[in-house]
Steps between C-alpha positions, in 0.01 A plus 500: 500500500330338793824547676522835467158570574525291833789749601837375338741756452580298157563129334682343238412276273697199354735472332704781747762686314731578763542901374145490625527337782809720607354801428121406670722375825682804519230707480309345795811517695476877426176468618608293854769726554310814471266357749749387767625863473181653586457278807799583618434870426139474726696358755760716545245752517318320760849456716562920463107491607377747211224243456311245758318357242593127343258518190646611151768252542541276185578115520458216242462278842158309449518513153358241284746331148388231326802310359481298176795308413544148395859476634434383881786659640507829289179548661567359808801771507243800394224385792801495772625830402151682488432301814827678703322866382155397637333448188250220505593253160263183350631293218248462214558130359608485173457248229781311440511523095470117335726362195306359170 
């Protein structure tokens, strides 16, 4: 929940069933895609000149993640991938879990 109310768009917990994961990915790519088209929409408007104006454009550049994953390069994978859309990632350390 503290994700969440920090800003996430939304989390998983473990174990991951992969229907979920599927589904939860291809709903934020929804979400990406849908933004990309409305930048490109504001500038194309800005090119024809019908507006001067830069605000209103939406951009997940500068955006915070917080990646928890105890597989180094699974997460090392997520962090470069939000890195190349400007999206500012930290890695939370997690416990490694011990054997009785």
């Amino acid at each position: 929940m503290r994700g969440l109310e920090s800003g996430a768009d939304d989390f998983l917990t473990k174990p991951v069933e992969y229907d979920t994961l599927m589904a939860r990915t291809r709903s934020l790519v929804r979400l990406k895609r849908l933004l990309d088209e409305w930048r490109a929409r504001g500038e194309t408007a800005r090119a024809l000149g019908l507006t001067a104006e830069r605000g209103g454009v939406l951009s997940v550049k500068g955006a915070r993640a917080l990646v928890i994953d105890d597989w180094d390069l699974g997460a090392q994978t997520i962090q470069d991938a939000l890195a190349r859309e400007g999206v500012i990632s930290g890695r939370a350390a997690v416990g490694r879990r011990r054997s009785a």
